[in-house]
C-alpha positions in Angstrom: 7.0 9.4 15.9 8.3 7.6 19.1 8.6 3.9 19.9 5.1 4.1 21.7 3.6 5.7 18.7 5.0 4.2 15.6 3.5 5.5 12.3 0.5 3.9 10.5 1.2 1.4 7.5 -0.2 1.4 4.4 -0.5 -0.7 1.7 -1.3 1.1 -2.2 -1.9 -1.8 -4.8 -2.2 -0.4 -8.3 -0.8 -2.1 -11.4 -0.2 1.1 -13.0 3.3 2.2 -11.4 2.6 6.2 -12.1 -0.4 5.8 -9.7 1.3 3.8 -6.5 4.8 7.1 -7.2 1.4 9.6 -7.1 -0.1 7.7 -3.7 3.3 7.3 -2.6 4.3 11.6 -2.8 0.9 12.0 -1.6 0.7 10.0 1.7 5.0 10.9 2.3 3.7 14.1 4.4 1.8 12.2 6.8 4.7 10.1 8.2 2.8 6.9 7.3 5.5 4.0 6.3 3.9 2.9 2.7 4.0 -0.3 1.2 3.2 -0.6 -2.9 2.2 -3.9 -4.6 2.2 -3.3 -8.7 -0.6 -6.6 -8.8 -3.0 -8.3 -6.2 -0.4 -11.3 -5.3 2.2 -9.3 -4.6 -0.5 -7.4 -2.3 -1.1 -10.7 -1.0 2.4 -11.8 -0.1 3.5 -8.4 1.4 -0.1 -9.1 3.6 1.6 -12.1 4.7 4.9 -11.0 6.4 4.0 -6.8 6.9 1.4 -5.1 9.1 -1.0 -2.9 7.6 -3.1 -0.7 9.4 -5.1 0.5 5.8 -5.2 -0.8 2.2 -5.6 1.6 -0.4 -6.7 -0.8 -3.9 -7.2 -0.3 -7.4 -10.5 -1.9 -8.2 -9.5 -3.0 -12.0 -6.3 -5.5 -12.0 -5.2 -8.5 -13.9 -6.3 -11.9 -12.5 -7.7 -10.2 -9.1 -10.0 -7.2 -8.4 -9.6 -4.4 -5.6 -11.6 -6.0 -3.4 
C-alpha cells in the first residue's frame, strides 16, 4: 500500500475471542488494518477515536446487539 492508498480498516466485534483470532487470520491476507472489540462498548469507543471503512458484528452480545 502507498501513502495515497492506505489499506481499508475494519472493525470485527464478537464477544467470543476464538471468533474475532478466526476473522482476524482470515482478513490478514488482504492487507486490511483490523480492529477487534470483545463487546459492543468497546466497539463503540474504538468508533470514537479510529476510522473504519467496514464493520463486521456479531448479532448476539451482552447488553447490545450487532446492529
Amino acid at each position: 500500500m502507498t501513502a495515497a492508498n492506505p489499506p481499508w480498516t475494519l472493525l470485527a466485534v464478537d464477544d467470543e475471542p476464538n471468533i474475532l483470532a478466526a476473522l482476524r487470520r482470515v482478513f490478514r491476507a488482504t492487507g486490511w488494518r483490523i480492529l477487534t472489540a470483545g463487546h459492543a462498548q468497546a466497539a463503540l469507543a474504538l468508533l470514537a477515536t479510529e476510522p473504519v471503512n467496514a464493520v463486521l458484528s456479531d448479532m448476539r452480545m451482552p447488553d447490545m446487539n450487532g446492529v
